[in-house]
C-alpha positions as CSV (number, residue, x, y, z in Angstrom):
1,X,59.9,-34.8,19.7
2,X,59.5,-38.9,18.7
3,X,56.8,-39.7,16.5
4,X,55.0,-42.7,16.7
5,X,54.8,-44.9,13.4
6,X,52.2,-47.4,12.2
7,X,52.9,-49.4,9.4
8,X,50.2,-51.8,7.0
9,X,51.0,-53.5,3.6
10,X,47.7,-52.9,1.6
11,X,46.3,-53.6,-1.7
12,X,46.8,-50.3,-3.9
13,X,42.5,-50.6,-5.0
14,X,41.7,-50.3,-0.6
15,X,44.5,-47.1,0.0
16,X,41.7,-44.3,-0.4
17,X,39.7,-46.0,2.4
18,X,42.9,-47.2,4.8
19,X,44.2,-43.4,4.5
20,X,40.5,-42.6,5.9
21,X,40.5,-44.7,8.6
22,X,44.1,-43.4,9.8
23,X,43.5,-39.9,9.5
24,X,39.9,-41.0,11.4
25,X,42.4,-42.1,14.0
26,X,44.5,-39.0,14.7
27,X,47.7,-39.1,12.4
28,X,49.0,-36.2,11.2
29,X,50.3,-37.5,8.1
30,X,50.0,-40.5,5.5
31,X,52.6,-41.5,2.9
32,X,53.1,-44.6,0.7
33,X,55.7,-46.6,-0.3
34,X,56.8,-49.5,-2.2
35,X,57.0,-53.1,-0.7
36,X,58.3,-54.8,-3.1
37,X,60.7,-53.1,-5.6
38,X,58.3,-52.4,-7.9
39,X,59.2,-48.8,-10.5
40,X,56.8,-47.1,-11.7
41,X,59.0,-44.8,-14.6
42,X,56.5,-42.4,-16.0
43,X,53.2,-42.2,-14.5
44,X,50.1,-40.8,-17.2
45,X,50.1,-36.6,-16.4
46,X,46.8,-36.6,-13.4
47,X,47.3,-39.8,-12.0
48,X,48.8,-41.4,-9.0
49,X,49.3,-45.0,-9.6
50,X,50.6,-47.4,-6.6
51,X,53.0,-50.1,-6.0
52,X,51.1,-54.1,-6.5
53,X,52.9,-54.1,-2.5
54,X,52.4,-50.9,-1.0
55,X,52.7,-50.2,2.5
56,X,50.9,-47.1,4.0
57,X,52.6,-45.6,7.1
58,X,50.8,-43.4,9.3
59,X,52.4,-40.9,11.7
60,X,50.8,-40.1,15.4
61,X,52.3,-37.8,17.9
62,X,54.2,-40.2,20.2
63,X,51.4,-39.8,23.1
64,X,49.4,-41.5,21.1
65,X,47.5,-44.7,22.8
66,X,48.8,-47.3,20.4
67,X,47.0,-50.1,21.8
68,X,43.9,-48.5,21.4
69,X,44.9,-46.6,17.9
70,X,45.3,-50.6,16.7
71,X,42.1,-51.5,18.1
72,X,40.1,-48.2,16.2
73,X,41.7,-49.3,13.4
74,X,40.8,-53.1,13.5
75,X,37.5,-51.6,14.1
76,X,37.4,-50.0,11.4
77,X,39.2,-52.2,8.9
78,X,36.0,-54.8,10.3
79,X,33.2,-52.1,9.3
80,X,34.6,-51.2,6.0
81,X,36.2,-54.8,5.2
82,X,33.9,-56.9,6.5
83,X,35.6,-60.6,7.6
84,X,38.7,-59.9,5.1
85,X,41.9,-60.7,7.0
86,X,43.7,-57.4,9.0
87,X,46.8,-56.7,7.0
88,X,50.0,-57.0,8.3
89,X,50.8,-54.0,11.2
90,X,53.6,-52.6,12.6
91,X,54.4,-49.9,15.3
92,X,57.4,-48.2,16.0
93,X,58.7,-45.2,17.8
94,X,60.7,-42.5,15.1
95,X,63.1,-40.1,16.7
96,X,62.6,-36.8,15.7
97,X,65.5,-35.0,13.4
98,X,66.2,-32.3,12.1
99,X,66.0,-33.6,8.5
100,X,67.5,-30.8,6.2
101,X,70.1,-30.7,8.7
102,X,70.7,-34.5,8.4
103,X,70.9,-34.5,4.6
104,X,73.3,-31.3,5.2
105,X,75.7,-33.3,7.2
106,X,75.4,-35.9,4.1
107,X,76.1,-34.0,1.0
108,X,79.4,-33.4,0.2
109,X,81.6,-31.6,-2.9
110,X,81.4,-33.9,-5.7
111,X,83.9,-33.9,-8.6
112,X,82.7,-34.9,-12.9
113,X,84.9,-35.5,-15.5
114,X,88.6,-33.6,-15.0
115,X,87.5,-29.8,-14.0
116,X,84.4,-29.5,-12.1
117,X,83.2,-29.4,-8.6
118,X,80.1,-28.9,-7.1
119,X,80.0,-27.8,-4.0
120,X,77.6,-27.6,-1.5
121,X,77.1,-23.5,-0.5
122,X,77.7,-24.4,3.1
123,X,81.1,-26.2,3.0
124,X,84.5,-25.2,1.7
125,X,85.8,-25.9,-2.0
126,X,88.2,-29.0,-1.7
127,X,89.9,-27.4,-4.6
128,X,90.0,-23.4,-5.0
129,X,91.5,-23.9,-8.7
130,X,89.2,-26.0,-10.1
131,X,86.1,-24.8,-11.7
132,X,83.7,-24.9,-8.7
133,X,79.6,-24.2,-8.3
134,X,78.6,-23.5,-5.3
135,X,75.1,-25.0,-4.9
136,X,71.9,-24.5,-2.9
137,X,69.1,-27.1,-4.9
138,X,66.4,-25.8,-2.5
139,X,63.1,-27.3,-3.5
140,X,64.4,-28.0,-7.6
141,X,65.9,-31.2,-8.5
142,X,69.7,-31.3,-9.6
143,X,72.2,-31.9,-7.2
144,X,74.6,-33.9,-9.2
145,X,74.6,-37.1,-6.8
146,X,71.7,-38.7,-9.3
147,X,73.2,-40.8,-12.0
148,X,71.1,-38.6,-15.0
149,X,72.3,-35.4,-13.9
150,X,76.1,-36.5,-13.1
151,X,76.3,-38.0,-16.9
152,X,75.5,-34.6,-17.9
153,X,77.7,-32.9,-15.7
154,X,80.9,-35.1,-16.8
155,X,79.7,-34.4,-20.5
156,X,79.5,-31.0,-20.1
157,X,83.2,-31.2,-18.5
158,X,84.8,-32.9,-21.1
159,X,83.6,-30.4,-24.3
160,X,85.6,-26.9,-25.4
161,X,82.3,-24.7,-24.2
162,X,83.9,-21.3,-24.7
163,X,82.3,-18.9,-26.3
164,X,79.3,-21.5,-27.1
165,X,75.4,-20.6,-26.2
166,X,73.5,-23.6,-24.1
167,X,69.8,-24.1,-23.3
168,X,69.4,-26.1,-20.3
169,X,65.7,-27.7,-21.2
170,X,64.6,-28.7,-17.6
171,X,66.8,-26.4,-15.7
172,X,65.4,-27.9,-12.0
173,X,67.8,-26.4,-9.8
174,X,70.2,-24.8,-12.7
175,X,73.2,-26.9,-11.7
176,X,73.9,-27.9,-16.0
177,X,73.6,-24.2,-17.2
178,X,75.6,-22.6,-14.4
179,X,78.3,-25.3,-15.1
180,X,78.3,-24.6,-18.7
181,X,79.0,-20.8,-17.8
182,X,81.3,-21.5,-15.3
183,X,83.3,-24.0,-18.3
184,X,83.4,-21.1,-20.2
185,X,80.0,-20.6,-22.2
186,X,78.9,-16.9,-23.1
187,X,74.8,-17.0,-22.9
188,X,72.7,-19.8,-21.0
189,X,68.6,-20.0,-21.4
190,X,67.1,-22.0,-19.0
191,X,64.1,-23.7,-19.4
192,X,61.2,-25.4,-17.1
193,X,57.7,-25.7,-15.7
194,X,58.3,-25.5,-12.4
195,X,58.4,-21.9,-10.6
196,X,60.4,-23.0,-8.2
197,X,62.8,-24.8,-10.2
198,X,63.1,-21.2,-11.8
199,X,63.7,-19.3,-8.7
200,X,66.2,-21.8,-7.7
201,X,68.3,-21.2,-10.8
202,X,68.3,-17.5,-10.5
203,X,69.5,-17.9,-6.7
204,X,72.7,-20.0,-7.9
205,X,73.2,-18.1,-10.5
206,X,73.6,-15.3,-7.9
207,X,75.4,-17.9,-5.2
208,X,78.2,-18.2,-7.9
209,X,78.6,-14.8,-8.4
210,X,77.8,-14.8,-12.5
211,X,75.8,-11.8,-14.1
212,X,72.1,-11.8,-14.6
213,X,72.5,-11.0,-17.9
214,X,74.8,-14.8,-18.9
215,X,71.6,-16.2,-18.4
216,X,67.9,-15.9,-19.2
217,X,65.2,-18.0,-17.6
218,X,61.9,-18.6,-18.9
219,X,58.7,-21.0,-18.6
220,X,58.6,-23.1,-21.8
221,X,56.4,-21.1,-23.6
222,X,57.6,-17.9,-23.2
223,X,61.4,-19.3,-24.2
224,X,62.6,-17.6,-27.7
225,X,62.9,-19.8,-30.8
226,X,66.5,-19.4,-31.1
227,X,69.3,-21.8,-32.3
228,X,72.3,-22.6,-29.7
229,X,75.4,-24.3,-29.9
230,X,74.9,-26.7,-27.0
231,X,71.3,-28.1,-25.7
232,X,71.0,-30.6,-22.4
233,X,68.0,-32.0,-21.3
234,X,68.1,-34.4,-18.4
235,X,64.1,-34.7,-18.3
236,X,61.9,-38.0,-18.8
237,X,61.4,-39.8,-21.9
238,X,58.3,-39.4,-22.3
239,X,58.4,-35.1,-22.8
240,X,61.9,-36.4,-25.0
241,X,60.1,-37.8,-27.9
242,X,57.1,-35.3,-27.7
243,X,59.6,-32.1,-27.6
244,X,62.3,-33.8,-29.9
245,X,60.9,-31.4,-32.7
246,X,60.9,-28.3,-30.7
247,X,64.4,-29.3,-29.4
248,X,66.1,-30.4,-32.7
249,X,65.1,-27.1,-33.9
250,X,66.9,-25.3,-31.2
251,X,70.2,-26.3,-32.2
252,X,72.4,-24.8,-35.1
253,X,73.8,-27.0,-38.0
254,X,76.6,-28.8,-36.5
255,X,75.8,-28.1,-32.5
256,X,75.4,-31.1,-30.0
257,X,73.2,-32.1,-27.9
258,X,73.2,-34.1,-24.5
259,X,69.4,-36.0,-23.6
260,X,69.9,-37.9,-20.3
261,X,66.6,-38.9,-17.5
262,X,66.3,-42.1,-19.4
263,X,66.8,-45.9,-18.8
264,X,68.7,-48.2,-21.0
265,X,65.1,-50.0,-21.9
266,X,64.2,-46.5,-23.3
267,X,67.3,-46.1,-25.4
268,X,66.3,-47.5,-28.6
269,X,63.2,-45.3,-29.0
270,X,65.2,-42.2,-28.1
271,X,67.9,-42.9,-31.1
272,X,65.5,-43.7,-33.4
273,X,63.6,-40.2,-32.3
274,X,66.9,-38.4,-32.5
275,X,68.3,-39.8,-34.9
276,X,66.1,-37.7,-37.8
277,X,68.3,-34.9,-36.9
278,X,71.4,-35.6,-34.9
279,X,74.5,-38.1,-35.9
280,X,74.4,-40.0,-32.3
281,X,77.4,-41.1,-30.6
282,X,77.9,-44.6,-28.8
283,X,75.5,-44.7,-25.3
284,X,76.8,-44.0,-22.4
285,X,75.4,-45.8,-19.4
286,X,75.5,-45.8,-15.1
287,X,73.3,-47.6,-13.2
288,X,70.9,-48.5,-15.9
289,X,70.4,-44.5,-16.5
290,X,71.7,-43.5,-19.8
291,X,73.1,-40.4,-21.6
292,X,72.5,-39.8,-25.6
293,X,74.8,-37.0,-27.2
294,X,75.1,-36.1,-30.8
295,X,75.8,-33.6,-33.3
296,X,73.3,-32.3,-35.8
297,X,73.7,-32.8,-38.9
């Protein structure tokens, strides 16, 4: 069924008491987003900061009265507001989709560096010699279309893997580790918070037909102190430089490793992090994201 859709640009300090007044007013959900362009990178672990220009959007059931929605929301606005102007309002009808459908129909095989596909589980293999994971990200991150996680991928593509042991720090949906074993690694531990993320790598470990036993997957601090030949991370910067100890130490004399969920602004702090440990190759860049990649020495 349609859903009807009212819009307001607010000041982030009044969203608490908007998102009141349109939940007092029947909708059945509230989101937020950015007006103006505005990123907010790495937000403090607990908070929820908003945009300078955020718009709130509330959603109704499309039998909703909007004429008299607006006027319980003027209403409202005038009780908690006082004579402050009404902000800016807009209502619009949105069709109803089926929305993992719709992003289905979108997501198509995707080749990085010379070798590798990934392929979505639910469409053929453009290429049945290649080296192809079939992928399901479910509710994990890593689908190789972001920028971060496609640097990775084309790394991981263009270095002699055989026989080499990988930690995937930040697994998400397992896509880097399941590529390394499919490029020819022996052992894969993947690593992250997320219980889902965790499930999500043992299913497409399964969907591409690879042992249990190429791969262990652990919360981060149940994962064994051991030293691998490979290590990728595609997190944040901010867990980089806490965990660059931990991480440093999990590669053997001479091993590389691929850091990539950054932003060229964040690059120089990275090297310099890094750098203690690892002899750091030139940056590579795409779309302001970055990858760092190194050997230790």
């Amino acid at each position: 069924m349609p859903w009807l859709q009212l819009k307001m640009e607010i000041k982030p300090e009044y969203s608490d008491q908007f998102e009141d007044i349109l939940l007092a007013a029947g909708c059945a959900a509230v989101t937020y987003e950015d007006s103006a362009d505005q990123p907010i990178f790495e937000p403090d672990l607990g908070t929820t900061p908003l945009w300078q220009h955020t718009t709130i959007t509330g959603l109704f059931a499309a039998e909703h009265d909007v004429v008299q929605t607006e006027k319980f929301i003027r209403q409202a606005h005038k009780q908690i507001f006082d004579n402050s102007p009404f902000p800016p309002f807009k209502a619009e009808i949105l069709e109803d989709k089926d929305w993992e459908r719709e992003w289905m129909k979108n997501y198509h095989p995707m080749q990085f560096g010379k070798r590798l596909w990934i392929c979505p589980s639910w469409r053929d293999v453009p290429d049945p010699t290649a080296v192809n994971l079939m992928l399901d990200p479910g509710l994990a991150f890593g689908t190789g279309t972001h920028p971060t996680t496609a640097l990775c991928l084309e790394w991981l593509d263009s270095q002699d893997l055989n026989k080499k042991t990988v930690t995937d720090y930040g697994c998400g949906s397992g896509i880097l580790g399941i590529a390394a074993l499919l490029l020819g690694a022996t052992h894969v531990i993947s690593v992250d918070i997320d219980p889902q993320a965790l499930q999500a790598t043992r299913d497409n470990l399964q969907r591409n037909s690879l042992p249990d036993k190429l791969m262990d997957v652990y919360f981060p601090e149940n994962a064994p102190e051991v030293e691998v030949d490979v290590l990728v991370a595609n997190i944040l910067a901010g867990p980089l430089t806490s965990l660059a100890p931990i991480l440093a130490k999990r590669v053997r004399q001479g091993g590389l490793i691929a850091l990539s969920g950054l932003l060229n602004q964040q690059a120089e702090e990275l090297q310099n992090t890094y750098g203690e440990w690892f002899d750091l190759d030139p940056i590579t860049e795409r779309e302001e994201w970055i990858r760092i990649t190194g050997r230790k020495r």
